[in-house]
N, CA, C and O of each residue as an XYZ file, in Angstrom:
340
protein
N       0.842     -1.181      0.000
C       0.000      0.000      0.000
C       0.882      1.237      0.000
O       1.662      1.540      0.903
N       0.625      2.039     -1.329
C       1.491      3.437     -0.962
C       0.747      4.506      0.316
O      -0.394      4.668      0.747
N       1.719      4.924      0.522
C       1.703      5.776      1.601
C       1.214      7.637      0.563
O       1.609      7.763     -0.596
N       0.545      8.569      1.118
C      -0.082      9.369      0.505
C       1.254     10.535      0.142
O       1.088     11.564     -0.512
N       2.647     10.058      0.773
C       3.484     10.828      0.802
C       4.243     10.005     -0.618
O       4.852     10.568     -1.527
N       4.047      8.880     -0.502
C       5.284      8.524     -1.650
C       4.213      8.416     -3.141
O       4.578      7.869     -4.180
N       3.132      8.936     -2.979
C       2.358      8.756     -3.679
C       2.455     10.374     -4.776
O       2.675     10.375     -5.987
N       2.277     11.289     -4.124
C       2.312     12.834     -4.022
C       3.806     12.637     -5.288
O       3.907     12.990     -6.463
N       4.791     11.906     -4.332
C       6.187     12.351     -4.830
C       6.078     11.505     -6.180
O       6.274     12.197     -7.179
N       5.872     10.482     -6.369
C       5.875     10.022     -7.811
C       5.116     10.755     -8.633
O       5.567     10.953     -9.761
N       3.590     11.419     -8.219
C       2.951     12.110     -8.970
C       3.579     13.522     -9.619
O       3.438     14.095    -10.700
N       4.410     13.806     -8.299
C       5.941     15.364     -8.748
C       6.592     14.738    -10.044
O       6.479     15.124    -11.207
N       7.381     13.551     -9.481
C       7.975     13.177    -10.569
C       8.013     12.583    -12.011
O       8.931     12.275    -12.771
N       6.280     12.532    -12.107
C       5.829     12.493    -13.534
C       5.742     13.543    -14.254
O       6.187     13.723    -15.388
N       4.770     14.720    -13.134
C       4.835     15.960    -13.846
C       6.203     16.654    -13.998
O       6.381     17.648    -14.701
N       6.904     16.194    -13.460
C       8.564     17.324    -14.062
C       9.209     16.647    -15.206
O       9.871     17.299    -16.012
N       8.965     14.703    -15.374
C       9.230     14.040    -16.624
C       8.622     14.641    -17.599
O       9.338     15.092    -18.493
N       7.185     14.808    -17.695
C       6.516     15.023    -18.386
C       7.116     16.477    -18.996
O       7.720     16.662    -20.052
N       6.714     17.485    -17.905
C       7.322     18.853    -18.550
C       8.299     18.634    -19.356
O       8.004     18.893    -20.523
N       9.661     18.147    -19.148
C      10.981     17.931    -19.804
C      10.277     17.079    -21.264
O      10.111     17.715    -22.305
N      10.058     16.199    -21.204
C       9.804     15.833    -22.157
C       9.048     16.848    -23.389
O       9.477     16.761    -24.540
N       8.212     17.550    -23.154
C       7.546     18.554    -23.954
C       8.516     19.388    -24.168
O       8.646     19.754    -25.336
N       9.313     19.843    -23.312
C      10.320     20.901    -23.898
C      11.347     20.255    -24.857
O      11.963     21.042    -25.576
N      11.675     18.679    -24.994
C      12.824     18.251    -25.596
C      12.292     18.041    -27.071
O      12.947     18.071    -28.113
N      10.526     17.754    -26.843
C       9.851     17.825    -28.159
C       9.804     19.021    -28.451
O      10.245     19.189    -29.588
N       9.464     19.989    -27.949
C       9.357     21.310    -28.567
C      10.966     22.182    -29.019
O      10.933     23.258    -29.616
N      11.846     21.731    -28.752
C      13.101     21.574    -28.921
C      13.411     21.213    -30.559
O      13.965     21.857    -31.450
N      12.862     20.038    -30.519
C      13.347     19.099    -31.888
C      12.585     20.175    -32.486
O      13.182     21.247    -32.586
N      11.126     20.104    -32.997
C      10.570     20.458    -33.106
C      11.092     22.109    -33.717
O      11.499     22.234    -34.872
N      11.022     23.027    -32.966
C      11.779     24.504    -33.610
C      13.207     24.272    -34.342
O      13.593     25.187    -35.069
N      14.110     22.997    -34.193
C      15.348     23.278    -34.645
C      14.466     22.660    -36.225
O      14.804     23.170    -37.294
N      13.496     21.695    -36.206
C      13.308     21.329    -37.828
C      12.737     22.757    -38.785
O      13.037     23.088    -39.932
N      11.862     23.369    -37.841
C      11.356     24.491    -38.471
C      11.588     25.219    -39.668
O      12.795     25.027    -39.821
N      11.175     26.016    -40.733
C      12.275     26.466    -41.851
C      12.617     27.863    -40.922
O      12.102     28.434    -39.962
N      13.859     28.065    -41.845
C      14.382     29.469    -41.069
C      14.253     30.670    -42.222
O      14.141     31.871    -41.977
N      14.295     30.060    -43.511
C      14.137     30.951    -44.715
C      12.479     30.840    -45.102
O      11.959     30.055    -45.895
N      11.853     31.849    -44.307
C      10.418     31.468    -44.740
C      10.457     33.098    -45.556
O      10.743     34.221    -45.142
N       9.924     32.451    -47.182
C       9.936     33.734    -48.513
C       8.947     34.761    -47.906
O       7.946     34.480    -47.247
N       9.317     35.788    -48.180
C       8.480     36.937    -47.957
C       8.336     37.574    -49.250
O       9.222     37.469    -50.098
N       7.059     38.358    -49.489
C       7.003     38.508    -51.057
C       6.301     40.176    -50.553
O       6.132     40.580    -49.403
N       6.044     40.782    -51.655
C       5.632     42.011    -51.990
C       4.658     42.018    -52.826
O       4.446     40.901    -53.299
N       3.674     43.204    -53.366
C       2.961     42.578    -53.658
C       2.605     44.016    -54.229
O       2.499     44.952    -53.436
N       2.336     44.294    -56.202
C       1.704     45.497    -56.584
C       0.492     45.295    -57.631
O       0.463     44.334    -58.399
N      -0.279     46.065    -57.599
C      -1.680     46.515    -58.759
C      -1.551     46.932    -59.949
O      -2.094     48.028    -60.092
N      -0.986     46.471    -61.021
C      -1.376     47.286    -62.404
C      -2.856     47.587    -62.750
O      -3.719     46.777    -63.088
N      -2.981     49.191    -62.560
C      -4.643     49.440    -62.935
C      -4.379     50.833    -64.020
O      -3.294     51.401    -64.141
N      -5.441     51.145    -64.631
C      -5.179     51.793    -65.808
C      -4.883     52.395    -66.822
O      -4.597     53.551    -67.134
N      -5.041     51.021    -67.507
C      -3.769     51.008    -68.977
C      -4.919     51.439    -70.063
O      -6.070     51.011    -69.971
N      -4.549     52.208    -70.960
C      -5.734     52.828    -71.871
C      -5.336     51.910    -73.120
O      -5.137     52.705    -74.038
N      -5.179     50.937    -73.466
C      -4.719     50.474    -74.333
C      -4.187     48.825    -74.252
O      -3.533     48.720    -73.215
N      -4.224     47.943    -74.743
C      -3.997     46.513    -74.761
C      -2.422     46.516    -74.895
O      -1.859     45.536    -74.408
N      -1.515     47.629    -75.580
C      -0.086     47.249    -75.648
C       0.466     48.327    -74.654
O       1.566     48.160    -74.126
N      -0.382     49.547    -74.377
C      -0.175     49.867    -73.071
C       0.201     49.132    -71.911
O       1.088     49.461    -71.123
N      -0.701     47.869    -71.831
C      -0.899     47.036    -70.293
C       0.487     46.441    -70.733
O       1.372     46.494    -69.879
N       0.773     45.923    -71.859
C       1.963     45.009    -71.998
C       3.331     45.656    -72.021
O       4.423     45.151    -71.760
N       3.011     46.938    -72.406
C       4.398     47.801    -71.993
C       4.526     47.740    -70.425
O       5.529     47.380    -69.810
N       3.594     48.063    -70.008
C       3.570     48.488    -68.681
C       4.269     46.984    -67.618
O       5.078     47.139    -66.703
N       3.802     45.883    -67.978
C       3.624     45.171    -67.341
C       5.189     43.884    -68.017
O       5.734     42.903    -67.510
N       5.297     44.337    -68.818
C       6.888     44.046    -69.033
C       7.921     45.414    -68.074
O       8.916     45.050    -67.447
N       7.646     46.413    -68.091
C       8.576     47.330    -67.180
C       8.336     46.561    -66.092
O       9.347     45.984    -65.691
N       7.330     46.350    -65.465
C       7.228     45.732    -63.902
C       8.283     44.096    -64.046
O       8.994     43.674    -63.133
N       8.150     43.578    -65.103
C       8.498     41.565    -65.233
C      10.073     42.504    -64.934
O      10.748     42.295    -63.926
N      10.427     43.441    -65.906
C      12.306     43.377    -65.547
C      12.794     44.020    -64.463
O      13.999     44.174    -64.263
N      11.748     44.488    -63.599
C      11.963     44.780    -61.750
C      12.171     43.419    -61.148
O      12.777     43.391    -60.077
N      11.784     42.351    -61.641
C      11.604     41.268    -60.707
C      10.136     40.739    -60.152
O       9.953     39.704    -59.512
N       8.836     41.990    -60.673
C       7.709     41.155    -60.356
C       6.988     40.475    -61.405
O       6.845     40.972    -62.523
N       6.501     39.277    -61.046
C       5.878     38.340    -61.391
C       4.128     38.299    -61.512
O       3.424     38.565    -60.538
N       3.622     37.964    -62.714
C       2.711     38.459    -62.890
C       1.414     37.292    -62.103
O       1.496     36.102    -62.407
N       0.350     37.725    -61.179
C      -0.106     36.444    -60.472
C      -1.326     36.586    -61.246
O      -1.419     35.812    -62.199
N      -2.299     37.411    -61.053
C      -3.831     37.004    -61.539
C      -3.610     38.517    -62.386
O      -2.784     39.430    -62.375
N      -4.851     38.187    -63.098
C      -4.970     39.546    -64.492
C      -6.549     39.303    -65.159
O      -6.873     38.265    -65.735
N      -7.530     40.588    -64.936
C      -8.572     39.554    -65.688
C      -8.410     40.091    -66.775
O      -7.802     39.221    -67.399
N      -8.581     41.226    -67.664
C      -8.225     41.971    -69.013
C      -7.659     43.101    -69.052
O      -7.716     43.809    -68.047
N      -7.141     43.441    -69.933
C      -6.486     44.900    -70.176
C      -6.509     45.918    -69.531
O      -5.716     46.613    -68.894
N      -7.958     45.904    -69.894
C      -9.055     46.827    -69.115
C      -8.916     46.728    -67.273
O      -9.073     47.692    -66.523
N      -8.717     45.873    -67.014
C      -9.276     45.857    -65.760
C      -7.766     46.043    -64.855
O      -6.877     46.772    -65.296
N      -7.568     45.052    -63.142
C      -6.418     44.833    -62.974
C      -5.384     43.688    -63.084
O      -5.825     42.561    -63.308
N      -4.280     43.835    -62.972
C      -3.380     42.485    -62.675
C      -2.556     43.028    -61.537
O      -2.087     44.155    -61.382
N      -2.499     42.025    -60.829
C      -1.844     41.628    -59.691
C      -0.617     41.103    -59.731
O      -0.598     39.900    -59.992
N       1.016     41.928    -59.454
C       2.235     41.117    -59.580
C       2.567     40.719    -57.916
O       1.876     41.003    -56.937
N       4.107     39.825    -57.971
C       4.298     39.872    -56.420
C       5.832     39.436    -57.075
O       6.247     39.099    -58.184
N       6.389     39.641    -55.766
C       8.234     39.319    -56.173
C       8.967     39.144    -54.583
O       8.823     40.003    -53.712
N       9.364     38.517    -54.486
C      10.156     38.151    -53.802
C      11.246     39.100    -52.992
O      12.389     39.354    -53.373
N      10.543     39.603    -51.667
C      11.881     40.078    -50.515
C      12.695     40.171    -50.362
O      12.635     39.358    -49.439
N      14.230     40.594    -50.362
C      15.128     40.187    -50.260
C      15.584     39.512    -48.775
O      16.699     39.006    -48.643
């Protein structure tokens, strides 16, 4: 029969295993993490009066480095984004 004292103390000494253990997982855990997480930028091409307008325009933006993401027509907008340094 345990005694309510040696009982207490094993129950200490699960919860301080236990703690340690979560920290050695949370340990592993942040060292796998990525450390290079991309950060991007992000601009609006909006009105171009003209169909080779938008494509002038939007080639000046491609040789900055942004990338063209969504676009619905000429007329309307496109959305670039490029990469953070």
């Amino acid at each position: 029969m345990l005694l309510k004292g040696d009982f207490m103390n094993k129950i200490k000494i699960l919860v301080v295993v236990l703690i340690f253990a979560v920290v050695v997982i949370g340990v592993a855990f942040a060292q796998n993490a990525p450390r290079n997480v991309e950060r991007w930028e992000y601009t609006v091409l909006r009105g171009a009066n003209s169909e080779s307008h938008f494509i002038e325009r939007a080639n000046e933006l491609g040789s900055q480095g942004w990338e063209l993401v969504s676009a619905t027509n000429w007329t309307g907008a496109a959305t670039f984004k490029r990469r953070l340094p």
